[in-house]
SETORVO-143167 format. One record per atom (N, C-alpha, C, CB): residue in one letter; residue number from 1; atom name; y, z, x. Coordinates in steps of 0.2 Angstrom, whole numbers. Atoms other than C-alpha are relative to their C-alpha. Glycine has a CB too. Layout:
<atoms>
<a; NUM; CA; <Y; Z; X>>
...
</atoms>
This chain:
<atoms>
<x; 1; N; <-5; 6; 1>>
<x; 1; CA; <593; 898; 800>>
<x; 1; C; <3; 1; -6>>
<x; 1; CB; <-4; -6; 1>>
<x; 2; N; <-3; 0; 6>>
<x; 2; CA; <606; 900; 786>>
<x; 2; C; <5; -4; 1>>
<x; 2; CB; <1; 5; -2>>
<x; 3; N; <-3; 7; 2>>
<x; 3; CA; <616; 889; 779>>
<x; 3; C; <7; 3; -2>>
<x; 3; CB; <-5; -5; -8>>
<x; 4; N; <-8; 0; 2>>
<x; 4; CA; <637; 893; 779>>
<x; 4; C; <3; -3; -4>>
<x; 4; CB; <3; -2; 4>>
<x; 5; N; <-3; 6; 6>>
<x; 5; CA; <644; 888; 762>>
<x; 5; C; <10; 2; 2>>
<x; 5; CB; <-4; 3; -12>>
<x; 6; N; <-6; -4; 0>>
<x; 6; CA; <662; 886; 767>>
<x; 6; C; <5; -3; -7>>
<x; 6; CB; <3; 1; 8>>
<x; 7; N; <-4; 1; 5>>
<x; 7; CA; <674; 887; 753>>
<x; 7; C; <9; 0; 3>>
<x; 7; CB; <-2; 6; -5>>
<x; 8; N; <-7; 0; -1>>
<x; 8; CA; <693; 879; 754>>
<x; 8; C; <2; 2; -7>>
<x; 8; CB; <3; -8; 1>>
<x; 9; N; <-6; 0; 7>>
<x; 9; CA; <705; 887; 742>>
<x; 9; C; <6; -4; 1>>
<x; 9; CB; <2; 8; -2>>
<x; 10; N; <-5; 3; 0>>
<x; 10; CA; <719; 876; 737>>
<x; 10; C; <5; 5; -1>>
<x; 10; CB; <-1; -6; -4>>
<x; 11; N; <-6; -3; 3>>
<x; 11; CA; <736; 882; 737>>
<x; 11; C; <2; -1; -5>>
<x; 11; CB; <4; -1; 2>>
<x; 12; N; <-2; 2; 9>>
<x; 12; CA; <746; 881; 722>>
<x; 12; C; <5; -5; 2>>
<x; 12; CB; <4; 8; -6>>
<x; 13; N; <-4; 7; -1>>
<x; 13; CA; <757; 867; 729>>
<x; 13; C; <-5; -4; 2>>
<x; 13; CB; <6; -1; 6>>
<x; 14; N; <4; 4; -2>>
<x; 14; CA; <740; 858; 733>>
<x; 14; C; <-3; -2; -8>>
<x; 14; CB; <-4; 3; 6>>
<x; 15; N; <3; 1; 7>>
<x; 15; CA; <734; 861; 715>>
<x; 15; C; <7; -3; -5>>
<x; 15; CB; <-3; 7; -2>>
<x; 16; N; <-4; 2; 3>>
<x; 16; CA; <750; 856; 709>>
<x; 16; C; <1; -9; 2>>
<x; 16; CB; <6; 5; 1>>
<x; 17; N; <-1; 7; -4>>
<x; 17; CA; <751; 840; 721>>
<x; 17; C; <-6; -6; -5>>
<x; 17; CB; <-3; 2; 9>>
<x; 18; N; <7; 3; 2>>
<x; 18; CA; <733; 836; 714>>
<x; 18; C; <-1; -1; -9>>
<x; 18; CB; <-5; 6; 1>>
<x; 19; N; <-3; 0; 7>>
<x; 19; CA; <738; 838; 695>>
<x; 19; C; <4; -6; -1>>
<x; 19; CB; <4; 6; -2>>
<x; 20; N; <-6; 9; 1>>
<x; 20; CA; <753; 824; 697>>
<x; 20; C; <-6; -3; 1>>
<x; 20; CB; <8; -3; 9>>
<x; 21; N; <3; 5; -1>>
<x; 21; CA; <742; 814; 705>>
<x; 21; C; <-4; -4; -5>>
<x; 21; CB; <-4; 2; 5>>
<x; 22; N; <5; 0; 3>>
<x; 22; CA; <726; 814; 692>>
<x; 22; C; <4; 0; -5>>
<x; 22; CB; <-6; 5; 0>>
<x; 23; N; <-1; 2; 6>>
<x; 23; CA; <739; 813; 676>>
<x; 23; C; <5; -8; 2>>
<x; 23; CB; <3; 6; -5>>
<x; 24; N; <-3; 10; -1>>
<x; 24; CA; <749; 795; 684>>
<x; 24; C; <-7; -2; 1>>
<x; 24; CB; <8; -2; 10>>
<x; 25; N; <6; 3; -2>>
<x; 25; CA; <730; 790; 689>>
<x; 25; C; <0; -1; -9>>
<x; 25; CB; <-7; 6; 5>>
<x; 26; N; <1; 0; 4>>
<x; 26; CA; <727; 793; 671>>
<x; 26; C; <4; -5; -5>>
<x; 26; CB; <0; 5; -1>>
<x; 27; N; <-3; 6; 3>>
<x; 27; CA; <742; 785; 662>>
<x; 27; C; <1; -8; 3>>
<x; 27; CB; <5; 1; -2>>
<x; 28; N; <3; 6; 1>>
<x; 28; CA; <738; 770; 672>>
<x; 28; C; <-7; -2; -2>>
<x; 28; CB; <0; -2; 5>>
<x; 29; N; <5; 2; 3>>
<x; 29; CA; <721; 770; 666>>
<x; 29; C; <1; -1; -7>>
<x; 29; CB; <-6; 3; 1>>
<x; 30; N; <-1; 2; 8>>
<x; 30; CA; <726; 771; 648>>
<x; 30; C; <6; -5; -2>>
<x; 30; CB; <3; 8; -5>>
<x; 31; N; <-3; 7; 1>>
<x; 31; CA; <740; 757; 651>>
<x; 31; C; <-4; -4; 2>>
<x; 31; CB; <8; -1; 3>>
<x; 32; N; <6; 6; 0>>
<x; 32; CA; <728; 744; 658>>
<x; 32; C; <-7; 0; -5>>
<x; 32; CB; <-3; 1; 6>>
<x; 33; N; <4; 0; 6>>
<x; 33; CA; <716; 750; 643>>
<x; 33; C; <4; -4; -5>>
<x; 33; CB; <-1; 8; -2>>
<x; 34; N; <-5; 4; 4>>
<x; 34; CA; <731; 745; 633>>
<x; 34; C; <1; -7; -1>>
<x; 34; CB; <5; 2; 1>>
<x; 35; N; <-2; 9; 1>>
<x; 35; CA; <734; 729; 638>>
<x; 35; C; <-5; -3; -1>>
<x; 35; CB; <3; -3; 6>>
<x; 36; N; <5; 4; 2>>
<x; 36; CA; <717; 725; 638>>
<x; 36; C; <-3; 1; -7>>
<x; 36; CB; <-6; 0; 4>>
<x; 37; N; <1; 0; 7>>
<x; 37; CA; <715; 729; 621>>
<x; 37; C; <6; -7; -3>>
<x; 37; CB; <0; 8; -3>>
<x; 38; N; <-4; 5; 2>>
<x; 38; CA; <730; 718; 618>>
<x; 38; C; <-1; -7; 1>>
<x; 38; CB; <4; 2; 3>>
<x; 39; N; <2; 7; -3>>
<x; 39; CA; <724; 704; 627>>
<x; 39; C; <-5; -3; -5>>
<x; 39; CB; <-3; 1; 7>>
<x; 40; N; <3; 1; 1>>
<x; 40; CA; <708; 706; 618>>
<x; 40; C; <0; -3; -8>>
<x; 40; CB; <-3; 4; 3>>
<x; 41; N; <-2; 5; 8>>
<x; 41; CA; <716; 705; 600>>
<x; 41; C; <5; -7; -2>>
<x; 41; CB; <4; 6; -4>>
<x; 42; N; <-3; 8; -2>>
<x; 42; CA; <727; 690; 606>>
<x; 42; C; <-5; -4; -2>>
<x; 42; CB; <2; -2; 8>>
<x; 43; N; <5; 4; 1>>
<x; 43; CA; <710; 681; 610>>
<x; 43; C; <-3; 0; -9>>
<x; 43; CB; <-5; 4; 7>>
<x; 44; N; <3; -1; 10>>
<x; 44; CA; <703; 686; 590>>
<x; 44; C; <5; -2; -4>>
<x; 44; CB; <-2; 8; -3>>
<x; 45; N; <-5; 2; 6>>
<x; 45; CA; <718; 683; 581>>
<x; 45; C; <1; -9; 1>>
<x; 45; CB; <8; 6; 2>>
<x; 46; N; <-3; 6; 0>>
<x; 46; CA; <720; 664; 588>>
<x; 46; C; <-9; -1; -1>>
<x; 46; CB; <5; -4; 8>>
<x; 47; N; <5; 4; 3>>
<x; 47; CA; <702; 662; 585>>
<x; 47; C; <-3; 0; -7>>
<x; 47; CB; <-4; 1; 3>>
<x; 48; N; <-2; 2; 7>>
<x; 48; CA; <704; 669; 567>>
<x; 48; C; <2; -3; -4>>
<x; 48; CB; <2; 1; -2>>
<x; 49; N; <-5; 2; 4>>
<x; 49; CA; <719; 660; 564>>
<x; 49; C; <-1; -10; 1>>
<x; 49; CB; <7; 4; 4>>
<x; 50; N; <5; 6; -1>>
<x; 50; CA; <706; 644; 569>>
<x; 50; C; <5; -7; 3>>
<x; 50; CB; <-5; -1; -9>>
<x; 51; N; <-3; 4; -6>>
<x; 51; CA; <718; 636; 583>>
<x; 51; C; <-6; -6; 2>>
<x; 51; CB; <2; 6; 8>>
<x; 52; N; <6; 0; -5>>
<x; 52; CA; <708; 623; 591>>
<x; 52; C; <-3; -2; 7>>
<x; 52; CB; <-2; -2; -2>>
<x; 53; N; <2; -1; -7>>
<x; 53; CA; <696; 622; 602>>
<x; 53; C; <1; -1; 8>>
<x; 53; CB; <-5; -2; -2>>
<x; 54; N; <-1; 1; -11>>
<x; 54; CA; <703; 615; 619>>
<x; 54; C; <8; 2; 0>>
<x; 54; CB; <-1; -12; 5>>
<x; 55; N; <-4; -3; -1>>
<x; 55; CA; <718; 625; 615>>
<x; 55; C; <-2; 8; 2>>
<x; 55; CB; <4; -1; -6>>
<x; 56; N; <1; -6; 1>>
<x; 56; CA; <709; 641; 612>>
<x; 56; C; <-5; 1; 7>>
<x; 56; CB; <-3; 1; -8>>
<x; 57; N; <2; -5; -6>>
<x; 57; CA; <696; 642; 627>>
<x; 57; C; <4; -3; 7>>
<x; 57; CB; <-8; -1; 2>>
<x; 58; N; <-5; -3; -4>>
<x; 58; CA; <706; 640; 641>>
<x; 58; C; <3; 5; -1>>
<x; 58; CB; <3; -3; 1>>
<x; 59; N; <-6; -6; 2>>
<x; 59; CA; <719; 654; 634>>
<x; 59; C; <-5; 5; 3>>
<x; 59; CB; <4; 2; -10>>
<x; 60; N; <4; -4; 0>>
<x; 60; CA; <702; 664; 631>>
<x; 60; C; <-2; 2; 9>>
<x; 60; CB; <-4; -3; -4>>
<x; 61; N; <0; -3; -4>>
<x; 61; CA; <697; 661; 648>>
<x; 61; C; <5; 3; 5>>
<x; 61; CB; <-3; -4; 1>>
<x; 62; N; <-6; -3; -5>>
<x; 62; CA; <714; 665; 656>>
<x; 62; C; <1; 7; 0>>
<x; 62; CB; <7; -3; -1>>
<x; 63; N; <1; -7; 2>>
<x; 63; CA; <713; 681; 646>>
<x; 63; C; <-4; 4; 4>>
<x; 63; CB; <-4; 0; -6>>
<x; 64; N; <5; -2; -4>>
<x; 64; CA; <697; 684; 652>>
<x; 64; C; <1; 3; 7>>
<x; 64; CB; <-4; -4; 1>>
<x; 65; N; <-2; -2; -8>>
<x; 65; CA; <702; 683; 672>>
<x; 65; C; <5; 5; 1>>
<x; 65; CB; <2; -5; 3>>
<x; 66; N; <-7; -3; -1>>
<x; 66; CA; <717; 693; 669>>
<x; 66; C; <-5; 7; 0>>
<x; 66; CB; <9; -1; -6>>
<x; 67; N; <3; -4; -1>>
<x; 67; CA; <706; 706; 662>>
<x; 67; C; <-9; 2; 4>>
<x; 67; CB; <2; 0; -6>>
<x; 68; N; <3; -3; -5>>
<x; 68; CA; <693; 707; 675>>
<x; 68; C; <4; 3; 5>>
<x; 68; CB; <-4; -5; 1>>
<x; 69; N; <-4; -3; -8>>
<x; 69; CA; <707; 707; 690>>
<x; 69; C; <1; 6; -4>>
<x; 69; CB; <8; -4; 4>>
<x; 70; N; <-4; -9; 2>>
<x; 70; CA; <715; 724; 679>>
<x; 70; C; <-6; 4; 2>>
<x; 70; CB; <2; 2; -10>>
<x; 71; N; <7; -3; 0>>
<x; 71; CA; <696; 731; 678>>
<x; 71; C; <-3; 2; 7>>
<x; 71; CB; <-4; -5; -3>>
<x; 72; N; <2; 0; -8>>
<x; 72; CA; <693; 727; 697>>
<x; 72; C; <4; 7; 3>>
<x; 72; CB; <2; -8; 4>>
<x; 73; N; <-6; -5; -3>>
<x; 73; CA; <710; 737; 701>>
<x; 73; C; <-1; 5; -1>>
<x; 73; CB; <7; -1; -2>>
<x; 74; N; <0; -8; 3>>
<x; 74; CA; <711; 749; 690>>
<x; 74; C; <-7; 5; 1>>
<x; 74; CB; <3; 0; -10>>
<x; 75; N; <6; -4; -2>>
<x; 75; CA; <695; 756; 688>>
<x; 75; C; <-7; 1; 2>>
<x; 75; CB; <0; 1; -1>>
<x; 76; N; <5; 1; -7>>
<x; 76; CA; <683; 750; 701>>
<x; 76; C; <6; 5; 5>>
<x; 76; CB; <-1; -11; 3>>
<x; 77; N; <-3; -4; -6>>
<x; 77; CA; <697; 760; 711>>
<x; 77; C; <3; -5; 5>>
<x; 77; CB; <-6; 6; 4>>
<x; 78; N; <-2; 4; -8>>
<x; 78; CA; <702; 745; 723>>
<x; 78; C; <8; 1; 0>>
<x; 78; CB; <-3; -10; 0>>
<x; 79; N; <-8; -2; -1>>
<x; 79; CA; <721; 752; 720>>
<x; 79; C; <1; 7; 6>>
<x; 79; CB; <2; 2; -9>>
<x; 80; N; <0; -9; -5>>
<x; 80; CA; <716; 769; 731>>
<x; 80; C; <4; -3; 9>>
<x; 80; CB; <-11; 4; 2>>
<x; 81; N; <0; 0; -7>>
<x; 81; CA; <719; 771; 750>>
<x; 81; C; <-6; -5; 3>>
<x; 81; CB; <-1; 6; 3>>
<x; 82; N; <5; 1; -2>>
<x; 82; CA; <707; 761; 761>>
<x; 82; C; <-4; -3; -3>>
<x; 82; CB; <-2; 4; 2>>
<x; 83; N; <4; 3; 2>>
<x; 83; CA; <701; 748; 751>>
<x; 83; C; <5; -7; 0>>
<x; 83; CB; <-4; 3; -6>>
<x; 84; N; <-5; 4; 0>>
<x; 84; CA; <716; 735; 754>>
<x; 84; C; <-7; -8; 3>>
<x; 84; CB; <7; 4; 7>>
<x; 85; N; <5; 3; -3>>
<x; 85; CA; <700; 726; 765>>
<x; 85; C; <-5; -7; -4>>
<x; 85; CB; <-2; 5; 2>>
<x; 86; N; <5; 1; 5>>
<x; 86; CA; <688; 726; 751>>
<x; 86; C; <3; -7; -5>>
<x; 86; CB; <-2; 9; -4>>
<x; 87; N; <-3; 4; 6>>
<x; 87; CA; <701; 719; 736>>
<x; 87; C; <1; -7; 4>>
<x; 87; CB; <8; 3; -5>>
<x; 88; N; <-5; 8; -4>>
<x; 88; CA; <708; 705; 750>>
<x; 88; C; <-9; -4; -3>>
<x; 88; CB; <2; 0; 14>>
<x; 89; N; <4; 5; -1>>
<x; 89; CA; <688; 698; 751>>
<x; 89; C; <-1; -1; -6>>
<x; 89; CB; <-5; 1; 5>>
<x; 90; N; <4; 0; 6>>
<x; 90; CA; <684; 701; 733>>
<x; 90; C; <5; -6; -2>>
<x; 90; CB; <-2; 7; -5>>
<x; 91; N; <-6; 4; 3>>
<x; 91; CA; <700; 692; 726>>
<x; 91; C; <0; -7; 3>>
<x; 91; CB; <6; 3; 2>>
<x; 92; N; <3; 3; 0>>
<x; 92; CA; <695; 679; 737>>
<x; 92; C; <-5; -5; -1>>
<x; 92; CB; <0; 1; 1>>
<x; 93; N; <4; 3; 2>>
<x; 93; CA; <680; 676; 733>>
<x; 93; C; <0; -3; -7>>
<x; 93; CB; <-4; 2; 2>>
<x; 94; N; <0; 0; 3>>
<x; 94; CA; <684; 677; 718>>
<x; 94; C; <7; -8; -4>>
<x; 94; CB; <0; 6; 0>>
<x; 95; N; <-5; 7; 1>>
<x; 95; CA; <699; 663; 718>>
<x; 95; C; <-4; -7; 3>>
<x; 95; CB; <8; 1; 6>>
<x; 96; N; <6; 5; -4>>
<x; 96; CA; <683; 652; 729>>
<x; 96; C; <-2; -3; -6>>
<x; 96; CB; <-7; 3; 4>>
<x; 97; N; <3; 2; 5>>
<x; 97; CA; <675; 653; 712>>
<x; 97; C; <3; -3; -3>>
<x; 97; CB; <-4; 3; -3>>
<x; 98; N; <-5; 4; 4>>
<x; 98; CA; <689; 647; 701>>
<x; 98; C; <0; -5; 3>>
<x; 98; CB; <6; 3; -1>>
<x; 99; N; <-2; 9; -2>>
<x; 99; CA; <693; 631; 712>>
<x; 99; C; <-7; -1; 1>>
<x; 99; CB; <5; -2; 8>>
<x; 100; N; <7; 5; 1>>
<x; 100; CA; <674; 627; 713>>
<x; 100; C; <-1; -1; -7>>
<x; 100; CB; <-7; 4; 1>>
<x; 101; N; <1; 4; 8>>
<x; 101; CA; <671; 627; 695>>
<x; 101; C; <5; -5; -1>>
<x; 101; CB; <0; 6; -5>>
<x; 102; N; <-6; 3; 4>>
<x; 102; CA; <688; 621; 690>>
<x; 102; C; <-1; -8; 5>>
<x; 102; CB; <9; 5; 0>>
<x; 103; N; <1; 7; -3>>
<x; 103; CA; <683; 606; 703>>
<x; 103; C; <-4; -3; -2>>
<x; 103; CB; <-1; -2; 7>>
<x; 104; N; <5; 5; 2>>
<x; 104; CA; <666; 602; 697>>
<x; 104; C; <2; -1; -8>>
<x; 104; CB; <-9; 4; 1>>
<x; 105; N; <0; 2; 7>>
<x; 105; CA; <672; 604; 677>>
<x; 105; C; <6; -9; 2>>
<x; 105; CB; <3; 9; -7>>
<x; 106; N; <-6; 5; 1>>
<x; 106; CA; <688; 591; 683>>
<x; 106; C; <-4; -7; 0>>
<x; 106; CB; <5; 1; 6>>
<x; 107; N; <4; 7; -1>>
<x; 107; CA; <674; 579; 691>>
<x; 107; C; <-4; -3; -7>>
<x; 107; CB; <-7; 1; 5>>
<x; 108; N; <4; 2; 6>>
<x; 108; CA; <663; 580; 677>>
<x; 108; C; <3; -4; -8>>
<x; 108; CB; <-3; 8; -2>>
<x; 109; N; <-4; -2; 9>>
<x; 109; CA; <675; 580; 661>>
<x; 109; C; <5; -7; 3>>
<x; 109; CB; <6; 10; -3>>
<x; 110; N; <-4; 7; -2>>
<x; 110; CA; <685; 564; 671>>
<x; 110; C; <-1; -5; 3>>
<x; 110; CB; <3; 1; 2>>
</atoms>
């Protein structure tokens, strides 16, 4: 009983195809790196600059959600083929949780 290793060699338009691909993959991971870093020195600089407080968390938390959805997209991969499914239910559930909380803090706080 042996075991057939088989090997694909890529053409050189397959490796070239493959190369585009993995450096646009890349400069969208280093622009959504960007912006969250951007986001993230917004959020520090108004809390440096000692805004206050029921200006500053909300902004913070809006920050926050933007930079989880990027995180989710970009690179959790839910931007690929064949996961159109997956982001519909997460995004979802994820907009569930936003109007639950934001209803129990409305009850509460009014």
């Amino acid at each position: 009983m042996s075991h057939d290793t088989h090997i694909y060699v890529r053409s050189q338009a397959e490796f070239e195809y493959a190369k585009k691909k993995r450096a646009e993959e890349m400069r969208g991971h280093l622009a959504t790196f960007a912006i969250m870093i951007f986001l993230t020195l917004i959020a520090f600089t108004m809390v440096a600059a000692g805004f206050s407080v029921y200006l500053i968390v909300p902004i913070i938390l809006l920050l926050a959600g933007i930079q989880v959805v990027l995180q989710l997209y970009y690179f959790m991969h839910l931007s690929g083929k064949g996961h159109g499914m997956v982001a519909f239910f997460l995004f979802c559930g994820i907009f569930v949780a936003f109007i639950t909380i934001l209803t129990f803090v409305t009850i509460i706080w009014w």
